[in-house]
C-alpha positions as CSV (number, residue, x, y, z in Angstrom):
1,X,-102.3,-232.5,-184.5
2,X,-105.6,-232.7,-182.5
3,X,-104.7,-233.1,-178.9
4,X,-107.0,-234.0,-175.6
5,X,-107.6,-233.3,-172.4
6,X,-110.3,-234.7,-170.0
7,X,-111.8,-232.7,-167.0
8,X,-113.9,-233.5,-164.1
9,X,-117.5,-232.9,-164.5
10,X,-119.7,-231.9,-161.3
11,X,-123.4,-232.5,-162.2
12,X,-126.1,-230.2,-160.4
13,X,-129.2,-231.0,-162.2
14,X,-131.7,-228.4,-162.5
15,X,-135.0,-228.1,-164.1
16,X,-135.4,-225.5,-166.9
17,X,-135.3,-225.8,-170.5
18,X,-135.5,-229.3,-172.5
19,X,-133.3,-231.8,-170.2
20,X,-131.0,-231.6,-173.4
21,X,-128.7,-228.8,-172.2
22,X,-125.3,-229.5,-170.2
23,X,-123.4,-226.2,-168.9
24,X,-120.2,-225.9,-167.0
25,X,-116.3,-225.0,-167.2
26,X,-114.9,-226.9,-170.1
27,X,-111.4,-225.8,-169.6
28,X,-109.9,-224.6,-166.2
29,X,-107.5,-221.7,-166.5
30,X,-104.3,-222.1,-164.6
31,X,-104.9,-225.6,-163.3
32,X,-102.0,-228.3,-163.3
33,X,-101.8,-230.9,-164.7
34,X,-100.0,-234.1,-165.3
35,X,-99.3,-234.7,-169.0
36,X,-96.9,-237.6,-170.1
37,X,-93.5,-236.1,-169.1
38,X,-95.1,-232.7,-168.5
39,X,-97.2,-230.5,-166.6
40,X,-99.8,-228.7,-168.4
41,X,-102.0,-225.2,-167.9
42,X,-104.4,-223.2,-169.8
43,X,-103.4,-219.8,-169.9
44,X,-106.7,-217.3,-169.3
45,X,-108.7,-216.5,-172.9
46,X,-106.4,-219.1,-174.6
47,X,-109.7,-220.7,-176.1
48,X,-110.9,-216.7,-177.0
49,X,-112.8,-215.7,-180.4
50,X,-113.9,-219.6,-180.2
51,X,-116.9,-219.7,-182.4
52,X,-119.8,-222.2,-181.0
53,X,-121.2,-222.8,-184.0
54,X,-118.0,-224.9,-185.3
55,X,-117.6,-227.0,-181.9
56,X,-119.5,-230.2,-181.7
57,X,-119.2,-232.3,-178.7
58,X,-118.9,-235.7,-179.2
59,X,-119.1,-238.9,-176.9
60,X,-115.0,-240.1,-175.8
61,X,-113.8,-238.1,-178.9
62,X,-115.0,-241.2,-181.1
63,X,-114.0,-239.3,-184.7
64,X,-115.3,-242.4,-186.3
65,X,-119.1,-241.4,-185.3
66,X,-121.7,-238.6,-185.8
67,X,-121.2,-235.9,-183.1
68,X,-123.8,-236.1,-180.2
69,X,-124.8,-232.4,-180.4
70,X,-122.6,-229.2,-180.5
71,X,-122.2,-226.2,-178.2
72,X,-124.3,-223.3,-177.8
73,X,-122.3,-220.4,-176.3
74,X,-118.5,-220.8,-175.0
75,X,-117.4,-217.7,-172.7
76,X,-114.2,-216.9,-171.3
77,X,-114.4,-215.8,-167.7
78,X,-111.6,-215.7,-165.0
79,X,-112.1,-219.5,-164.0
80,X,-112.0,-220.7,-167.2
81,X,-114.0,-221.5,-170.5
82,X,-117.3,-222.4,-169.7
83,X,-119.6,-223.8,-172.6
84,X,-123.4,-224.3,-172.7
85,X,-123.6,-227.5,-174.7
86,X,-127.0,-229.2,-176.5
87,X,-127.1,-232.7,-176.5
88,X,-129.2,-234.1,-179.7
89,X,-132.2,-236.3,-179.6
90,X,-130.4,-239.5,-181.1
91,X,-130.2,-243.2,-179.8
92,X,-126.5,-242.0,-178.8
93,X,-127.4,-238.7,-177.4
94,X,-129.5,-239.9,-175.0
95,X,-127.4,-243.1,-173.6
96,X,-124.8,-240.2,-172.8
97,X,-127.5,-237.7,-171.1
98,X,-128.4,-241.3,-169.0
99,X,-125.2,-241.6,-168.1
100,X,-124.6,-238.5,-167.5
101,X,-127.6,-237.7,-164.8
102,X,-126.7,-241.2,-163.3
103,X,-123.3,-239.9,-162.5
104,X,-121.3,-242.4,-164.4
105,X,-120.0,-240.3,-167.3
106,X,-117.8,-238.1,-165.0
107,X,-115.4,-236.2,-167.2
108,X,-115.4,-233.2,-170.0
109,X,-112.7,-233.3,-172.2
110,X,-111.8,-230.8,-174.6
111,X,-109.8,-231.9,-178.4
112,X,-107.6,-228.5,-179.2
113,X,-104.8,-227.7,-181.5
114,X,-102.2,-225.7,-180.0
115,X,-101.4,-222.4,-181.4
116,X,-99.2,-220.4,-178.4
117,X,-97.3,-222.3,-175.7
118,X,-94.7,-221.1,-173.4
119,X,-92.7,-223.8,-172.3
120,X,-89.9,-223.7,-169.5
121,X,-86.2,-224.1,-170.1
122,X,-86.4,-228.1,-168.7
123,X,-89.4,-228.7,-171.2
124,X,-91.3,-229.9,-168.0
125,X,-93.9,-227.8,-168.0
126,X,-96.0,-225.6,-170.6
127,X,-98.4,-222.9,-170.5
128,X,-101.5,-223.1,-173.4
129,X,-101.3,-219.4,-174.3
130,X,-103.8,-219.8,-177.4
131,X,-105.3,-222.7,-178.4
132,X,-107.9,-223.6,-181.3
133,X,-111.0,-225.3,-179.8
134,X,-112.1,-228.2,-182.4
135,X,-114.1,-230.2,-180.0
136,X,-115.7,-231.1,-176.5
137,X,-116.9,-235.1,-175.4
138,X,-118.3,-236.4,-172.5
139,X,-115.6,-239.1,-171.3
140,X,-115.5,-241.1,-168.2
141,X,-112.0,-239.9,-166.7
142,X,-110.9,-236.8,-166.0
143,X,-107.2,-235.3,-166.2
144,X,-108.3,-231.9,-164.7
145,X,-110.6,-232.0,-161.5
146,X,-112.0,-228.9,-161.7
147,X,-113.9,-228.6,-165.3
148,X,-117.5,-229.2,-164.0
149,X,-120.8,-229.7,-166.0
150,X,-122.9,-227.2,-163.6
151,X,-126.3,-228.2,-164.9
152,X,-129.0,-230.5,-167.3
153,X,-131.7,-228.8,-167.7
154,X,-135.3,-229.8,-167.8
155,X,-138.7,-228.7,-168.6
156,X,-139.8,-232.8,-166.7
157,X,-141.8,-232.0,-164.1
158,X,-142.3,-235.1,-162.8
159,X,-138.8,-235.5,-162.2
160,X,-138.1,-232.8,-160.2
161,X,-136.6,-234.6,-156.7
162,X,-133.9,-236.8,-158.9
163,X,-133.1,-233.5,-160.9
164,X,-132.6,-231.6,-158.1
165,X,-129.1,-232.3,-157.4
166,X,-127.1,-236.0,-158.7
167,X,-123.9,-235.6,-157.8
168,X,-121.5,-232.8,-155.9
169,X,-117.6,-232.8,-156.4
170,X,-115.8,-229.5,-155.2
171,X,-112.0,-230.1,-156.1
């Protein structure tokens, strides 16, 4: 079973590349969080050996639609997983960059099958040890507040003073 988890996204706009490319942490490693009748964390390198090439990202994990783009490098480092994600040049790709750069799409949420937990003798609380990455979305509410989107970036010119910087959120 595919399950969900939505994090905050911090957007510092910068301008390099296409405008088409979001980076940032996807997935915090060993931040709480408040899970139904649980509290959940992501062990460090639980999302290792995840291959880029089979993670699309989608808009609010509609299954039902095409996928808005797909990522382009996921590495493990000490905070967490952070993914460098391309956003397609579709009708739908660009409403969620819009919304994104406006500050209104606010969350990064990752779909995952688990493969490893460690749960505690209550069953109140669960470590992700490994998990199998089959999908990130752009959401609007987050259930971790420190997964950020660091960056858009943009080869605009003439938009340089709104790129500069659209929204900061240190949590």
């Amino acid at each position: 079973m595919i399950e969900t988890r939505t994090f905050q996204i911090e957007l510092e706009m910068q301008e390099r590349d296409d405008g088409r490319t979001l980076t940032g942490l996807a997935v915090p490693y060993g931040t709480e969080a408040k899970i139904g009748n649980y509290v959940e964390t992501f062990a460090p390198g639980a999302f290792e050996g995840a291959d880029p090439t089979q993670v699309p990202l989608m808009a609010v994990h509609d299954r039902e639609s095409l996928p808005i783009g797909r990522a382009l490098t996921l590495t493990d480092t000490p905070a967490g997983l952070e993914a460098e994600l391309r956003v397609s040049k579709t009708k739908l790709g660009d409403d969620v960059l819009e919304l994104v750069k406006d500050g209104a799409a606010t969350g990064l949420s990752v779909g995952f099958v688990p493969v490893q937990d460690r749960w505690d003798a209550g069953h109140t609380r669960v470590e992700r040890v490994k998990a199998r990455l089959v999908e990130l979305s752009i959401t609007a509410f987050p259930a971790y507040d420190s997964a950020r989107v660091l960056a858009v970036r943009s080869e605009d010119r003439a938009r340089t003073p709104r790129l500069q910087i659209a929204r900061r959120h240190v949590g």
